[in-house]
C-alpha positions as MATLAB code, in Angstrom:
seq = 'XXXXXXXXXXXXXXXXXXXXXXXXXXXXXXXXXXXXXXXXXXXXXXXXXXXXX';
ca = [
      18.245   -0.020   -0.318;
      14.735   -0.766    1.049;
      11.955    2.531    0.422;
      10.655    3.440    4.162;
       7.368    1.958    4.903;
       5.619    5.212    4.947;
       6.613    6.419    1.574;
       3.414    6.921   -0.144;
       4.537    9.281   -2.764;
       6.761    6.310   -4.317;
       3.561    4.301   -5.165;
       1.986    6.981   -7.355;
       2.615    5.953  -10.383;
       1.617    2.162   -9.536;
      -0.569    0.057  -10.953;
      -3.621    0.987   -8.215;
      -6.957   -1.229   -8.040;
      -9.996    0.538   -6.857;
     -12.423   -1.409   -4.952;
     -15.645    0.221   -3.908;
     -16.399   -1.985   -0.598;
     -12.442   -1.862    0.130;
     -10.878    0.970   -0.315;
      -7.788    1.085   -2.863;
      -5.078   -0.756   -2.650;
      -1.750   -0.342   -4.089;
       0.691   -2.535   -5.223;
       4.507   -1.031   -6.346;
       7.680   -3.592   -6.981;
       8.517   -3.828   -3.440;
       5.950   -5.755   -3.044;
       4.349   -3.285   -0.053;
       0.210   -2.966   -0.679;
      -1.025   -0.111    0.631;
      -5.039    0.149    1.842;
      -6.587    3.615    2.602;
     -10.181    2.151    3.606;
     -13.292    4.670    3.635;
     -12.645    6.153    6.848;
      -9.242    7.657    5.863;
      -7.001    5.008    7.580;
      -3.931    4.101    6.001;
      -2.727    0.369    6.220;
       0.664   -1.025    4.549;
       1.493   -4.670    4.976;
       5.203   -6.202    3.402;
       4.363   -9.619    1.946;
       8.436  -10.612    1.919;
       8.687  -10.308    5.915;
       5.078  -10.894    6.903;
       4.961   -7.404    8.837;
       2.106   -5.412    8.871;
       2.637   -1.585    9.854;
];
């Protein structure tokens, strides 16, 4: 069963790469990155399905 888009909790323990000029992005085995840039805002994008949320 596929983890809801909006689970952030699940990617915790992820590896997580810190970028200073882009915010942090986060990478878990579902292949889902999540972005929070500077300004707060939260962007996941699914690399499988090409959908961007």
């Amino acid at each position: 069963m596929r983890e809801p888009k909006g689970s952030i909790t699940k990617v915790v323990n992820a590896m997580i790469i810190i970028d200073a000029h882009y915010g942090t992005v986060i990478k878990n085995r579902y292949e889902h990155e999540v972005t929070m840039t500077d300004d707060g805002f939260i962007f996941i994008a699914d690399k499988r399905l090409g959908v961007q949320a």
